[in-house]
N, C-alpha and C positions, 0 to 999 in steps of 0.2 A: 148561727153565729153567737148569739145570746145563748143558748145552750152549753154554746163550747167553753166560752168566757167562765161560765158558774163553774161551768167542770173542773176549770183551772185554778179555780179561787178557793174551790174545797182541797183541791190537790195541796196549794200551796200552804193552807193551813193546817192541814196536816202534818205535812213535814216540817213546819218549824215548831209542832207540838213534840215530834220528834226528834229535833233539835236541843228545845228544851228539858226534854226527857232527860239528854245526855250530862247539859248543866248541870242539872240537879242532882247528879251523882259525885260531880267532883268537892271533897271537903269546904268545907267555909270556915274561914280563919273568924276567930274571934271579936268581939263590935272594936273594942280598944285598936286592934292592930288594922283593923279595915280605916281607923282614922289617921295611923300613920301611915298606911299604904296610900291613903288619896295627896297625902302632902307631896309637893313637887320634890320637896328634897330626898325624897326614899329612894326615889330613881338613881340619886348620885350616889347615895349608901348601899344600895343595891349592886349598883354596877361595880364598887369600888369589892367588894365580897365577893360576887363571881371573879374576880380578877385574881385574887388573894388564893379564894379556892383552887383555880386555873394553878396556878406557879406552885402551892403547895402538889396538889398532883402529878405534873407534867415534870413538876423535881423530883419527885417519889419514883415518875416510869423511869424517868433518865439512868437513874440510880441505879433501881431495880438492873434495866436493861445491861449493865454495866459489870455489874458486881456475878450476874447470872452465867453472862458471856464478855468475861475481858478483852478476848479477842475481838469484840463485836468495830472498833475503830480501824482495822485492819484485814476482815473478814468482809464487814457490808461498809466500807467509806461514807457510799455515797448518802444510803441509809441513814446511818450514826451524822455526817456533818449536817444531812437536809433535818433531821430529827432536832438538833442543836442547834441550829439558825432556825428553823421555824418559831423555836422556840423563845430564842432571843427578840425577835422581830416582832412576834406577838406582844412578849413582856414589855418592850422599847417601844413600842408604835402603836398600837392597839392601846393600849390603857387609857397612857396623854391622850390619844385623841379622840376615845370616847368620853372620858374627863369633860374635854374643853365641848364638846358636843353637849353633854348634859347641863353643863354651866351655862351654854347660849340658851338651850329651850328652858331653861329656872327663871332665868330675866329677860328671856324674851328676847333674845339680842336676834335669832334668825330664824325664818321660816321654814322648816322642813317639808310641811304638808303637802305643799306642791310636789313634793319628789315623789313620791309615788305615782299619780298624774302623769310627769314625767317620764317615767317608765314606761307605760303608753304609747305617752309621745311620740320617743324615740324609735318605738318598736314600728310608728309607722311613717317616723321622718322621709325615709330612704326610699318607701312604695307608695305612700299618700296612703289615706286608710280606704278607699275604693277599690285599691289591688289587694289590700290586707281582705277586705269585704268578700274579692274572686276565689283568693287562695282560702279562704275558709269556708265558701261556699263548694268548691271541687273538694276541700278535708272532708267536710258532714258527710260527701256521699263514700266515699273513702269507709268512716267512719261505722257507717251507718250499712253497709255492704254485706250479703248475706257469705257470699266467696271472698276466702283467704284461703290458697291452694297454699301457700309457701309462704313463708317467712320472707315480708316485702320492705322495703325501705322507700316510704313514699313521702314525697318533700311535703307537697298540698297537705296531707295529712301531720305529718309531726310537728311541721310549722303552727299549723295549728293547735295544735296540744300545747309546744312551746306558746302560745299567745294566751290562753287559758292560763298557764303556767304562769303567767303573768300579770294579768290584769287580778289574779285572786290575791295579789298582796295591798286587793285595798279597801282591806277589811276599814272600818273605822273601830279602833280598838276602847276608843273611851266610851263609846253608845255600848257596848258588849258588854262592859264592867257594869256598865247599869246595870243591863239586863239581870246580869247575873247577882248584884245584891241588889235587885228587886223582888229577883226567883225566891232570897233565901225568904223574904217578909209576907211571900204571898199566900193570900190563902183563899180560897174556893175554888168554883169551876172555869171561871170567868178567865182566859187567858189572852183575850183579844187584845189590850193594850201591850201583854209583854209581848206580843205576836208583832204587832204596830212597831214596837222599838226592834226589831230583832229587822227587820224589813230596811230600817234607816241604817242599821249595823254594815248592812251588806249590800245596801241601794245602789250603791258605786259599782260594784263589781255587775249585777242583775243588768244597773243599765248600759252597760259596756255589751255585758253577754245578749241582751236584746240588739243592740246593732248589729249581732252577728248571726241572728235570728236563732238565737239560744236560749235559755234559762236558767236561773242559779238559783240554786240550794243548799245553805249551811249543812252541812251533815255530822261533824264534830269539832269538840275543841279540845280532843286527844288528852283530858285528864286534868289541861291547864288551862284557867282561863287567862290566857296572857299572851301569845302571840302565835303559839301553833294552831292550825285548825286543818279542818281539809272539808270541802265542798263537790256538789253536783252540779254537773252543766249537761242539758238533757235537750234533745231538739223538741222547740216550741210548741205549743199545742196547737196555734191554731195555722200557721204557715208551713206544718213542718210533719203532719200525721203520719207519713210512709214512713218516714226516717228515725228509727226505734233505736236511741244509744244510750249513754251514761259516762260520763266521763269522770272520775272520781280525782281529785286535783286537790294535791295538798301546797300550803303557802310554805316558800323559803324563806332563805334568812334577808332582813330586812338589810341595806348598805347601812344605814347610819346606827342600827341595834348590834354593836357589837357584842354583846354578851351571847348575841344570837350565833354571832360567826364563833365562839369559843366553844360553844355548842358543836359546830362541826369539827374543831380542830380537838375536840379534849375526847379521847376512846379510852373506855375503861368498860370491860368487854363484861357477860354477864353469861350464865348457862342457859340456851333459850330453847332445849330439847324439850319442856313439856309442851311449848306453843310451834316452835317452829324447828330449828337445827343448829347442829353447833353450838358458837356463841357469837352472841352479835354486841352491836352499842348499847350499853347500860340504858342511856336516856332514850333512844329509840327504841326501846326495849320496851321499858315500862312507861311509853305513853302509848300503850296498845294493849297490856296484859298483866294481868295483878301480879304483885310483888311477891305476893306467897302462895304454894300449891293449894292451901283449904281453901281459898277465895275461888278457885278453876270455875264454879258451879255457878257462881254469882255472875251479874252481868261486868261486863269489861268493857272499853272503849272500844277492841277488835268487832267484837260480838255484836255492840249493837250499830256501829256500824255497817253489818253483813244483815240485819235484818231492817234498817232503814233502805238500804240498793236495793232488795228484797222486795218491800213493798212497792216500792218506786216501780219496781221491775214491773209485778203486777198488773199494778194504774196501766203502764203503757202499751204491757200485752193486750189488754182487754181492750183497747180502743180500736186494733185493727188486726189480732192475732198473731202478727211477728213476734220474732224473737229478737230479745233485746239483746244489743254487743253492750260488753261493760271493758272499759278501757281506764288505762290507771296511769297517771303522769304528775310529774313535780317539778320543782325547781331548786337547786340548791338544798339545804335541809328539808324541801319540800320534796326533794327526788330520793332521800337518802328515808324518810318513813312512805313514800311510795314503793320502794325496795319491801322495806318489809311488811308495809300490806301484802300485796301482791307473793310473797313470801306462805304468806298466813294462806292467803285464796288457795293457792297451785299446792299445799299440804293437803288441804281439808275438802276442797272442794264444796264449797256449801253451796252455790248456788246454785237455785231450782231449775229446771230443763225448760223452761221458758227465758231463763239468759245464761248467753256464751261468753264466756273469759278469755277477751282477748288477748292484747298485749301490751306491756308496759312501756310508756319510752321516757325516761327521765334524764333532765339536765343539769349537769355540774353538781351530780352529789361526790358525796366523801363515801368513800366504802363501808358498808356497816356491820361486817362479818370476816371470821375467820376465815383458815384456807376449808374446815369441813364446811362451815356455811356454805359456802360459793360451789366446794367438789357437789356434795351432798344436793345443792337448789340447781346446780346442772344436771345433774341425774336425775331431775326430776323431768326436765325439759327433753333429753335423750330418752325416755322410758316413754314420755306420751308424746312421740315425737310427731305423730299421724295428726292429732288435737293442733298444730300451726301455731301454735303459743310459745313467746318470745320474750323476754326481757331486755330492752335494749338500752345501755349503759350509754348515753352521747355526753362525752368530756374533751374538754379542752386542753392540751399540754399544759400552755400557759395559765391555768388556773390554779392557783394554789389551793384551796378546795378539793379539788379531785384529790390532789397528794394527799391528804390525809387521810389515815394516818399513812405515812411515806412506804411507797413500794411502788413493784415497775406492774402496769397494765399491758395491754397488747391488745390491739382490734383491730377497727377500723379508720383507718388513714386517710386523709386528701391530701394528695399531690399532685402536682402538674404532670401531666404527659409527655410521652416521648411520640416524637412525628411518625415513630415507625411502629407505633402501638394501630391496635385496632381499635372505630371508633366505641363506645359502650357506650348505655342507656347512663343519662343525669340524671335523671328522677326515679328511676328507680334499681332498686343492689339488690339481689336475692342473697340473703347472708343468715347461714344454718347453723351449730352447732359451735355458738358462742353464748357467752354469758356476759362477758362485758366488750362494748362495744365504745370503740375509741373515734372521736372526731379531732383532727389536726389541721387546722387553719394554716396554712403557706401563701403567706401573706406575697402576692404577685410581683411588689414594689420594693421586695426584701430578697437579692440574692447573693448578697457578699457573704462568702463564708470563710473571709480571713480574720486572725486571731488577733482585730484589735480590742483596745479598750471600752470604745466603741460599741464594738457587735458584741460584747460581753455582756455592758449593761445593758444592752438591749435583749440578748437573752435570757437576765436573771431579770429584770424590771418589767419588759414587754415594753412593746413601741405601739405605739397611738396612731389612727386613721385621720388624720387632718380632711380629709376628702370629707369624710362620714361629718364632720364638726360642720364645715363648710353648708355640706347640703341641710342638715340640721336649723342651720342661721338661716336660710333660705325662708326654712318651712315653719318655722317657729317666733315667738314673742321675745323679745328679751328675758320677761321672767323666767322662761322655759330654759333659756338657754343657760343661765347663771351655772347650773350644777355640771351641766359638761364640760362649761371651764374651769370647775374644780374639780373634775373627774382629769383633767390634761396632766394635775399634779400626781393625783393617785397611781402606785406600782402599777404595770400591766397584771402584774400576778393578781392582783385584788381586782381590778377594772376589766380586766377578760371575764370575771366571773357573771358579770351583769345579765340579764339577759338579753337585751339587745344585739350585745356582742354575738350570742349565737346566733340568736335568726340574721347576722350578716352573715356569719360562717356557712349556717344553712343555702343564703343565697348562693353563697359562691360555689355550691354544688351544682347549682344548673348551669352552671358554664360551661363548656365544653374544654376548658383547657385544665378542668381538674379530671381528677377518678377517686372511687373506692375503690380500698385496697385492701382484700377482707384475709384475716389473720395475723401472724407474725409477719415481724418486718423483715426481708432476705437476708439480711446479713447486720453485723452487729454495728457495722459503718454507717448501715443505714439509718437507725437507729439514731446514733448517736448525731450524725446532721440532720435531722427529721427535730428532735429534743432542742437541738443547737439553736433551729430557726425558727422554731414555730411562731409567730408574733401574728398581733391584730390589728 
């Protein structure tokens, strides 16, 4: 046991020397500007810029759009009006209210930190975290499984990705920034102390993933040190040796970092044929791969990322001779640069014959490519279709997130059944020769589908689970519960995006009174009441 301990101790300082390897390559802003970046008020001038930038751009596409195809308000309605309300709503509601956000955390008027926490929380209100504990103890073996005959859809398992997905938004972002203008001033070989700070950076998340008899490792911070990253969660060394994974898990966008959610709504598309295909999101772009072709040869944040899993892979091979699965998941903008890792992997293939490339499953991103991205990254899945490798798209109608940028998807459905249907499996959908894969919450308590005012705004706004709030106050503090009652105010479009919301959604697939429904939807009626009702 004291063997195994050391074993683990070299491991883990390894990897956060590799960690900092990555720091060290992102620019360092000048000492002057590092002292207005630490003043509180930068945040409010910062965010006030990304805004400015936002409306100047999103005015430019509107135009563009317009001017290219005049017919486009008569050709695509729904398109052109969702494109111009998202857009309104953004400018309107987004700004103010990250404004008055920023102006509480200057003077301190309100406490955020708990929210994060809270995310947590909620994810285990509903199950108590001792059933969160089963369902991710039946995921690892899931996980961690040598046979994948088929392209499988297992709750135990995604659920838990979804919960990884989760708890990695809680980073502590201020200890990172040390780190990192500590990296620019250090000098020798001695990296133990930055190693020390880099450990409290991510303490939170580590001790979360030890509950679940896991391990966490920073693995990048994708070019910026500021709120993207993406991390390792790997089964434990000393509870956990048969079970050979890696779960690569990038963090989404933060609720109260709106500059973060402008990030998913602003596309301004970029040519990404020397890395990957098509073209995809500018900014998802280049937090992965140098900005200009003479750089290809130098290290990039794709690259040394592939050879961090890499060594990792190694370590774990060696300890028992299995091959390690390496699986790829996100959340929100942390599903949308999961997309194009996993992008980058199924191109190039680099990983050593000691690990297997699983499969992706990310939640509630925003699409990050054209229609050749998406043809061209399906073609890659139909040509090695024998390899059981999947990318699986899980969105919500009602998430305004996925619409962006606005267009119609098609996958996979839940609906209630009909009495005269045959029974199917709830846990698990075999579902082949998709690329994006659609989840639709039909909410049990919701079937009026007359055209009041009413079920209007409850279609464009989304409606709220008073049950879910209920059981929540049950199981929680007062402090805990403040944010859900300011979550009762928030659109469902914005508040579906959470991610609790889906691991409810996910539950409500082991019910027997839902199904999946895998591809198009039968007819265009259907469709259009499926859209009509979707709520949470």
């Amino acid at each position: 046991m004291k063997e195994m301990k050391e074993m683990e101790e070299i491991d883990d300082k390894e990897f956060y020397l590799y960690y900092l390897n990555d720091l060290s390559f992102i620019p360092r802003p000048s000492n002057w500007i590092e002292v207005i970046m630490d003043k509180k008020i930068f945040s409010l001038f910062k965010t006030t810029l990304e805004y400015i930038r936002f409306i100047h751009v999103m005015a430019g596409h509107i135009t563009l759009s317009f001017l290219t195809d005049f017919t486009l308000p008569l050709s695509q309605p729904f398109n052109f009006m969702f494109m111009i309300t998202s857009f309104l709503i953004i400018s309107l509601l987004l700004f103010p209210a990250n404004i008055i956000i920023e102006i509480c955390r200057l003077f301190n008027l309100f406490n955020f930190e708990f929210y994060d926490e809270a995310k947590w929380n909620r994810m285990t209100a509903r199950k108590g975290l001792d059933k969160i504990k089963n369902i991710v103890q039946r995921g690892r073996k899931v996980l961690s499984s040598d046979f994948h005959g088929s392209q499988i859809f297992n709750l135990d398992m995604v659920e838990t990705l979804l919960i990884l997905s989760t708890i990695i938004y809680d980073q502590n972002v201020d200890k990172m920034h040390q780190v990192f203008r500590n990296l620019k001033i250090h000098e020798g070989n001695d990296f133990n102390e930055l190693i020390d700070d880099c450990r409290v950076a991510y303490e939170d998340i580590d001790k979360k993933a030890k509950k679940l008899k896991m391990k966490f490792l920073p693995l990048s911070e994708l070019g910026i040190p500021d709120s993207l990253f993406s991390g390792m969660y790997l089964s434990e060394h000393n509870d956990d040796l048969e079970n050979n994974f890696i779960v690569v898990t990038f963090k989404g966008t933060s609720p109260t970092n709106f500059v973060e959610w402008l990030t998913d709504f602003l596309f301004m598309r970029v040519d990404a044929s020397q890395f990957l295909f098509g073209e995809i999101h500018k900014g998802f772009y280049e937090n992965f791969f140098p900005k200009t072709l003479d750089k290809t040869k130098e290290s990039y944040p794709a690259k040394r990322m592939v050879e961090s899993i890499c060594n990792l892979a190694k370590k774990m091979h060696e300890r028992n001779k299995k091959k390690v699965n390496v699986w790829i998941t996100g959340h929100s903008l942390g599903a949308a640069l999961a997309q194009v890792f996993y992008a980058r992997l199924m191109k190039i293939d680099p990983l050593p014959d000691y690990c297997v490339l699983r499969d992706a499953y990310v939640f509630a991103g925003p699409a990050v490519g054209d229609k050749d991205f998406a043809s061209t990254f399906n073609g890659i899945f139909n040509k090695n279709f024998k390899e059981n490798r999947m990318l699986w798209r899980i969105v919500n109608t009602n998430d305004i997130v996925t619409k962006m940028p606005p267009q119609h998807l098609y996958g996979v459905v839940l609906r209630k059944k009909n009495d005269d249907e045959e029974e199917k499996d709830d846990n698990l959908g075999s579902m082949e020769d998709m690329l994006s894969k659609k989840l639709i919450d039909d909410r049990k308590d919701y079937e009026d589908s007359r055209f009041t005012l009413n079920n209007i705004l409850n279609s464009i706004l989304g409606k709220h689970n008073i049950a879910s709030y209920y059981d929540y106050d049950i199981n929680h503090s007062p402090n805990e519960l403040i944010m859900d009652k300011i979550e009762t105010f928030i659109p469902g479009i914005i508040h579906n995006h959470f991610p609790h919301r889906y691991f409810m959604a996910m539950e409500r697939l082991r019910s027997n009174e839902y199904e999946l429904v895998v591809g198009e939807y039968k007819n265009i009626i259907d469709k259009l009441l499926a859209d009509a009702h979707v709520v949470f």
